[in-house]
ZATI-575100 format. One line per 5 residues: their letters; for each residue x, y, z negated of C-alpha. Coordinates in Angstrom, 3 decimals. Layout:
<rs>
A> X Y Z | ... .
</rs>
This chain:
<rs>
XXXXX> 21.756 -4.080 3.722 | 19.192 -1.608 2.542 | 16.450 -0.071 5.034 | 15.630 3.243 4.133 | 13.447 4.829 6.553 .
XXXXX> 11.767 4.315 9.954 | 14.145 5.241 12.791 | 11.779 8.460 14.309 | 9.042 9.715 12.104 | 6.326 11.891 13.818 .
XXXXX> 3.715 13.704 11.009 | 1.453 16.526 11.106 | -1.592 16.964 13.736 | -0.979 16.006 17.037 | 1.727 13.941 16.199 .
XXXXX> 0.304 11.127 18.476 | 0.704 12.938 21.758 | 4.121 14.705 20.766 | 5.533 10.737 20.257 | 4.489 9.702 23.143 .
XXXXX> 7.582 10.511 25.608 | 9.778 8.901 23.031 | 6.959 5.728 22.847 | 7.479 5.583 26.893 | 11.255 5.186 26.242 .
XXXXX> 10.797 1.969 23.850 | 8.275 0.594 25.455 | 6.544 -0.542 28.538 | 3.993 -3.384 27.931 | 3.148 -2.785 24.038 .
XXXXX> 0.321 -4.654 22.135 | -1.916 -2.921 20.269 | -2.991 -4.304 17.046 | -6.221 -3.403 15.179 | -8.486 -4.759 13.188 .
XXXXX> -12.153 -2.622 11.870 | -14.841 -1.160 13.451 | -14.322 2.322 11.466 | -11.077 2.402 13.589 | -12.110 1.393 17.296 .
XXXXX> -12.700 5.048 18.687 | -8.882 5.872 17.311 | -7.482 2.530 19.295 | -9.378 3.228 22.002 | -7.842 6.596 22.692 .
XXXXX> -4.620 5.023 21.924 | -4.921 2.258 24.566 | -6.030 4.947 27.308 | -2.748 7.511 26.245 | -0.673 4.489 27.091 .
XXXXX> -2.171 3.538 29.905 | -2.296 7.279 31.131 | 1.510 6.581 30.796 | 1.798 4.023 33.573 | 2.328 1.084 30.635 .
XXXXX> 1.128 -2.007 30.664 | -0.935 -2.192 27.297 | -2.867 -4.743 25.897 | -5.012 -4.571 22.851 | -5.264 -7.460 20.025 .
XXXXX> -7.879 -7.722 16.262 | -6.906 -9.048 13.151 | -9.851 -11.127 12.501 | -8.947 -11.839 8.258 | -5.997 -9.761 6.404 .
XXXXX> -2.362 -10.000 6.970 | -2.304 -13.959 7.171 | -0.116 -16.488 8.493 | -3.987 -17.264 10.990 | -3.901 -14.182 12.547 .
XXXXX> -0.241 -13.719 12.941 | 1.017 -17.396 14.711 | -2.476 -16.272 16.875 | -0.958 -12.585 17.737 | 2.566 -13.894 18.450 .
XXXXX> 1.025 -16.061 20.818 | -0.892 -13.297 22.645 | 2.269 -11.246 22.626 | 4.260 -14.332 24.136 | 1.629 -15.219 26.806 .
XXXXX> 1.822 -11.873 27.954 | 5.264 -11.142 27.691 | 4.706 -8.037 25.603 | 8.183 -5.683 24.322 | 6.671 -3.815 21.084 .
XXXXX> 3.582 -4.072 18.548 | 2.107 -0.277 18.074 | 0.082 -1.366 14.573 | -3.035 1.206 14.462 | -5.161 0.744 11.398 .
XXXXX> -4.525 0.049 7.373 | -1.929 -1.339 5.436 | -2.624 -4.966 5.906 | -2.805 -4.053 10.209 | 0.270 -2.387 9.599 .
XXXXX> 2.089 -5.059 7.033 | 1.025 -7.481 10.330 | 2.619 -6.016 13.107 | 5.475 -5.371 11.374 | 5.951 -9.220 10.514 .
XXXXX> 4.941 -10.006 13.346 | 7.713 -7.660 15.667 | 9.711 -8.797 13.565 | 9.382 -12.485 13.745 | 9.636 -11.844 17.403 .
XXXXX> 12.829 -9.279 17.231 | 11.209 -6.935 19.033 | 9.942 -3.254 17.939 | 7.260 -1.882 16.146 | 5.376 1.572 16.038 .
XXXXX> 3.427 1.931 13.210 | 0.527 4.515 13.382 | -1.248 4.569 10.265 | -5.107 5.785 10.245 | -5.698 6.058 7.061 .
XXXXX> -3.301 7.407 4.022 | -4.856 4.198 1.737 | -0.865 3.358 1.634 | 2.561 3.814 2.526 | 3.026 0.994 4.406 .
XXXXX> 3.258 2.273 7.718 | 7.149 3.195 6.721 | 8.467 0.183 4.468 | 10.340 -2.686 5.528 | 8.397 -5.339 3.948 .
XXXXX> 4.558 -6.807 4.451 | 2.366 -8.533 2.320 | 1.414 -11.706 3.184 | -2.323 -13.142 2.096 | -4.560 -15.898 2.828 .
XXXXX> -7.291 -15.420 5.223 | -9.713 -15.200 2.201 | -7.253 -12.377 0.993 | -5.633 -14.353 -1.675 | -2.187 -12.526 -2.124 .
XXXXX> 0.623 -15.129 -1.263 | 4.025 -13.253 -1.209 | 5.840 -10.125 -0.228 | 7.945 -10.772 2.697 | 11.343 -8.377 2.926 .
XXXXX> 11.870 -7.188 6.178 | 15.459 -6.488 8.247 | 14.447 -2.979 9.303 | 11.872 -0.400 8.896 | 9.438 0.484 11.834 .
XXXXX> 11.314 2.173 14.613 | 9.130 4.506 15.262 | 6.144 5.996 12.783 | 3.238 8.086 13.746 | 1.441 9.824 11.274 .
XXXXX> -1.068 12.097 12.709 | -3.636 14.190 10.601 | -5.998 14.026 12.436 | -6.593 10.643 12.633 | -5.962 10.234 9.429 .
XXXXX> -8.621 12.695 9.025 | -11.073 10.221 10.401 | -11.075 7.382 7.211 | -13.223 7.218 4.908 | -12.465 9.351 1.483 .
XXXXX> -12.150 5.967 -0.353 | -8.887 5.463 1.677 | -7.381 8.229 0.160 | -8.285 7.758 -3.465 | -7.567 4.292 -2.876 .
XXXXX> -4.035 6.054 -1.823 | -3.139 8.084 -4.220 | -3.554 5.543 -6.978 | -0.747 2.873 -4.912 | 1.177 6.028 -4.550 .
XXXXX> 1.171 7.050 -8.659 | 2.081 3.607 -9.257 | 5.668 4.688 -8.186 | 6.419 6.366 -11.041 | 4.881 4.282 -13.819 .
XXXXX> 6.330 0.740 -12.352 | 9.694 2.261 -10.971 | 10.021 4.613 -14.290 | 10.166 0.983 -16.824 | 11.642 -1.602 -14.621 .
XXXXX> 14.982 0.857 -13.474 | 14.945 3.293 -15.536 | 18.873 1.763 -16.957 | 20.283 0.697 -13.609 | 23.374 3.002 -13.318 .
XXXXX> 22.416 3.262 -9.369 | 22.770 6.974 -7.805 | 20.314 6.196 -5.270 | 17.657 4.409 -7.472 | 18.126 6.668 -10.311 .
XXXXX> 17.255 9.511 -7.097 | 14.554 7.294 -5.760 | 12.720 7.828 -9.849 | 12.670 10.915 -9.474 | 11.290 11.653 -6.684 .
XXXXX> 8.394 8.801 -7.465 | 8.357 11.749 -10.684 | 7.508 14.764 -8.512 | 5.248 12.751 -5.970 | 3.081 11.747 -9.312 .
XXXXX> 3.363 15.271 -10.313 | 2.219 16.277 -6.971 | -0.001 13.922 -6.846 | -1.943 15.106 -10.590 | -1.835 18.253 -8.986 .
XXXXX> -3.455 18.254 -5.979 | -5.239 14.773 -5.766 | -8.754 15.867 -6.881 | -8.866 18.796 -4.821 | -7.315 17.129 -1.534 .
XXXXX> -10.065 14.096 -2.302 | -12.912 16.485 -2.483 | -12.291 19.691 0.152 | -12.473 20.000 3.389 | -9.618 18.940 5.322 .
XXXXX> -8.948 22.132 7.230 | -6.597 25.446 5.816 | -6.239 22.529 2.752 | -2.651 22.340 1.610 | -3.432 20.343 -0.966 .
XXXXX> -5.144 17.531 1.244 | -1.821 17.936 3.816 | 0.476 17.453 0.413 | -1.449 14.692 -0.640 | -1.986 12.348 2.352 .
XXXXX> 1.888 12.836 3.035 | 2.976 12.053 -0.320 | 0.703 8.667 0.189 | 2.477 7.903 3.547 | 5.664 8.901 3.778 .
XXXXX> 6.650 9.823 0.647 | 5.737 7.084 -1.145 | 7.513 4.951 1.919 | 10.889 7.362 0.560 | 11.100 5.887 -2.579 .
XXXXX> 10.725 2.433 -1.719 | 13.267 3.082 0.984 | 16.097 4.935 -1.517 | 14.961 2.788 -4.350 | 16.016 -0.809 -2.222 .
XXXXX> 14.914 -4.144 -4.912 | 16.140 -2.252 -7.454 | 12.966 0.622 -7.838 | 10.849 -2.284 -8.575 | 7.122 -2.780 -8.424 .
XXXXX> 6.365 -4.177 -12.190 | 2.700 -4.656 -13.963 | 0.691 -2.906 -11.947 | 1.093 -4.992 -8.552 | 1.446 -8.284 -10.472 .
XXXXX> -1.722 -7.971 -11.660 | -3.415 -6.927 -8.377 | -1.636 -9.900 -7.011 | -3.210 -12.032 -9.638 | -6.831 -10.090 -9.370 .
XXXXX> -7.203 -10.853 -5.564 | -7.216 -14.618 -6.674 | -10.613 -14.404 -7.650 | -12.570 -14.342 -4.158 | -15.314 -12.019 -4.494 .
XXXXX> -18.286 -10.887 -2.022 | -17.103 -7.699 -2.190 | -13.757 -6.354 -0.832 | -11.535 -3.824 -2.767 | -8.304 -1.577 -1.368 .
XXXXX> -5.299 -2.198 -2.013 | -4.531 0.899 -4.409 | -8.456 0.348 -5.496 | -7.019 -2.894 -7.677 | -3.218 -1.787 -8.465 .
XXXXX> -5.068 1.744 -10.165 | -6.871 -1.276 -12.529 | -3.618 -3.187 -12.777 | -1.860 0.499 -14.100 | -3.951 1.531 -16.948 .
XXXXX> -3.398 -2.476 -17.977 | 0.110 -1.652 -17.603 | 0.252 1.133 -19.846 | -1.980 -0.472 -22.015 | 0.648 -3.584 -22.200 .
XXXXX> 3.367 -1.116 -22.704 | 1.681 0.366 -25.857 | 1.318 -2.669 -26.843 | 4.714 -4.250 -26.811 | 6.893 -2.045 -25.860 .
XXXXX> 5.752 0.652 -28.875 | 5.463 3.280 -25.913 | 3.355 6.210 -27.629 | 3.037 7.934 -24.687 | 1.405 5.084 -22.892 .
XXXXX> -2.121 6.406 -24.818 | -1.544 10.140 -23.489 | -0.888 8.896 -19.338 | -4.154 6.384 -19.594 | -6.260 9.288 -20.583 .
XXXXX> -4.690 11.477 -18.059 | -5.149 8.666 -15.373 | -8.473 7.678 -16.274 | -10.064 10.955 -15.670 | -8.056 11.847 -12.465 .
XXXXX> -9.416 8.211 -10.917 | -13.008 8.719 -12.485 | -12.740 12.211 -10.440 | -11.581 10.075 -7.148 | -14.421 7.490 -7.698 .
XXXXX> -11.750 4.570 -8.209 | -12.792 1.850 -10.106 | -11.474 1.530 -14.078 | -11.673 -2.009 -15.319 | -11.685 -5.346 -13.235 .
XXXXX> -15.560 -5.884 -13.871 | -15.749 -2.363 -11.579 | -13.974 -4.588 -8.893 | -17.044 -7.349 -9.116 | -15.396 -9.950 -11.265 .
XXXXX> -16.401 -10.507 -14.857 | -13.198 -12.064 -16.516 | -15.154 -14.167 -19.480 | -16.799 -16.731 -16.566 | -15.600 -19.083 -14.565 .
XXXXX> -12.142 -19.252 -16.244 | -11.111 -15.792 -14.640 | -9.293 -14.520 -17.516 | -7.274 -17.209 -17.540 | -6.840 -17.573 -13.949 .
XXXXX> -5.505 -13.974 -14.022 | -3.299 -14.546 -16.466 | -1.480 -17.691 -14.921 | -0.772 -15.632 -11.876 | -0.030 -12.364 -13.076 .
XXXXX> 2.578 -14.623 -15.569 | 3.888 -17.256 -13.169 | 7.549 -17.662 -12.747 | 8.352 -15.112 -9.940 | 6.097 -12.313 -10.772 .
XXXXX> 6.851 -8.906 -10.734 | 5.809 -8.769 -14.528 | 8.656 -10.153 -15.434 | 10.824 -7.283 -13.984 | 9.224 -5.136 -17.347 .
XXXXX> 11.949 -4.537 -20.121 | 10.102 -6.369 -22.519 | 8.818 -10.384 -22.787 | 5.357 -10.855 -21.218 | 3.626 -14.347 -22.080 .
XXXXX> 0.031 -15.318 -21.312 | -1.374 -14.572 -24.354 | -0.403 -11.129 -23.403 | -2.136 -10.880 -20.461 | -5.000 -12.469 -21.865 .
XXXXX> -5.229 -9.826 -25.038 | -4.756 -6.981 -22.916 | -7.313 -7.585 -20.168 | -9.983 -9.008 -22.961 | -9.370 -5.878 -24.887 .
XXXXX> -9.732 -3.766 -21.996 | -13.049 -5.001 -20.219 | -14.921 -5.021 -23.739 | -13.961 -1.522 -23.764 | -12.194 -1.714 -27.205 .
XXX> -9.374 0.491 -25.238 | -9.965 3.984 -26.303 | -10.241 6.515 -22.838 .
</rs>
């Protein structure tokens, strides 16, 4: 069984109130999950909408990430109250919750994204961390979100580090999906690469200028939020287990290990985790265009503010046994490294990231 897309998709401004009649059909005592401050004028207008439609809404916060904590504690709300759907308002890891958690209860889930830091307000899986946000595993889903919401002008509302934080998830499409498929004889994933192509291409294109105009009469920043959303969502969706995640996510999986004070995106770590990628594939995979697409990354993300190397993300690899730390995860048995075309050992890891935070990596 493959899940391709959610069952309705809404996009473009106003998409929140045209939704709505079809919401009313699905639904009639939804939860609303949420989880920041940034977000609370967004849920608020949310829960009255509802409300305005005669259903009987409730309203529920995340209080860590998407964590086993937070969702036995939602379910429970959700059972108490006898609530039919989840409508998910907020980021990825809001969005990655209510999906698990609808699931784990068989019941439905609207996802309405408010920011475009990722795609997962369309994919059927969810990320599961600890309450410290120490990534624990992906979770596969049975279906996509039955209905998603994507409405510009909410996401209009988050903060420009969302979409930066975005785009770089988004380009990591390509670059992982490009190695770890690129022989599978598949129609559909050899379709699903590429499109991942032309949303990177896109994404080259128009990132810079999307991240620093004004939203209005701004094709580029309409392009570029979608291509975060929905179109990254696509390729997932077409691309099934096969369009695989590879370097890039392994090694964000490994970096959130370390807990630091401060907390990074999603996309914020993976962009780190793909110029490491690249750098591994010059490196063992003899891949002399690896050089050429860290330059050309490194001075689109240094345009979007992203952080470049993990010391950027508040961790300094050479204390506290970090490097190695890293490296254990980012290598351990069921890691999406190991989906690269080439053998990756510790040492590996090790070299690479060494290498790179010394800045002996030329950029």
């Amino acid at each position: 069984m493959q899940s391709i897309s959610p069952e309705t998709i809404y996009r473009g401004y106003y998409a929140w109130e045209k939704s709505l009649p079809q919401i009313t059909k699905l639904t009639k005592s939804p939860l609303i999950l949420g989880r920041s401050f940034h977000t609370n004028k967004l849920r608020n207008k949310i829960f009255i909408d509802l409300k305005n439609q005669n259903l009987n809404v409730n309203s529920s916060e995340l209080q860590f990430d998407c964590c086993y904590e937070d969702i036995y504690r939602v379910k429970e709300i959700i059972l108490e109250n006898n609530h039919d759907s989840v409508i998910a308002a907020g980021g990825g890891k809001v969005l990655d919750s209510g999906k698990y958690i609808a699931e784990c209860l068989n019941i439905p889930c609207i996802t309405v994204p408010l920011s475009a830091s990722t795609c997962a307000g369309w994919t059927a899986l969810s990320n599961i961390y600890t309450k410290n946000g120490q990534f624990i595993k992906d979770a596969a889903l049975r279906s996509c979100p039955k209905i998603l919401v994507y409405d510009h002008k909410f996401i209009q509302t988050a903060p420009s580090r969302t979409l930066a934080s975005g785009i770089a998830d988004a380009l990591a499409k390509w670059y992982e999906s490009s190695i770890t498929s690129s022989k599978i004889e598949d129609g559909l994933v050899q379709q699903a690469i590429q499109i991942s192509r032309v949303l990177r291409d896109q994404l080259l294109i128009d990132g810079e200028k999307a991240f620093k105009c004004e939203f209005e009469n701004n094709p580029s920043w309409q392009n570029t939020v979608e291509a975060c959303g929905l179109t990254a969502g696509l390729v997932g969706g077409i691309g099934g287990e096969k369009c695989r995640t590879a370097a890039a996510h392994a090694i964000h999986n490994a970096i959130t290990q370390i807990i630091t004070p401060n907390k990074f995106l999603h996309g914020e770590i993976v962009g780190v985790g793909l110029l490491l990628q690249l750098r591994l594939e010059e490196m063992k995979n003899n891949n002399k265009l690896a050089d050429q697409s860290i330059k050309q990354l490194f001075a689109l993300m240094k345009e979007l503010n992203l952080p470049t190397t993990i010391a950027q993300l508040g961790i300094n690899v050479f204390e506290n046994n970090n490097l190695e730390k890293i490296a254990d995860f980012t290598c351990r048995d069921n890691s999406e490294i190991h989906f690269l075309p080439f053998e990756i050992h510790k040492r590996d890891i090790v070299e690479v990231i060494a290498n790179f935070e010394k800045q002996k990596i030329k950029t």
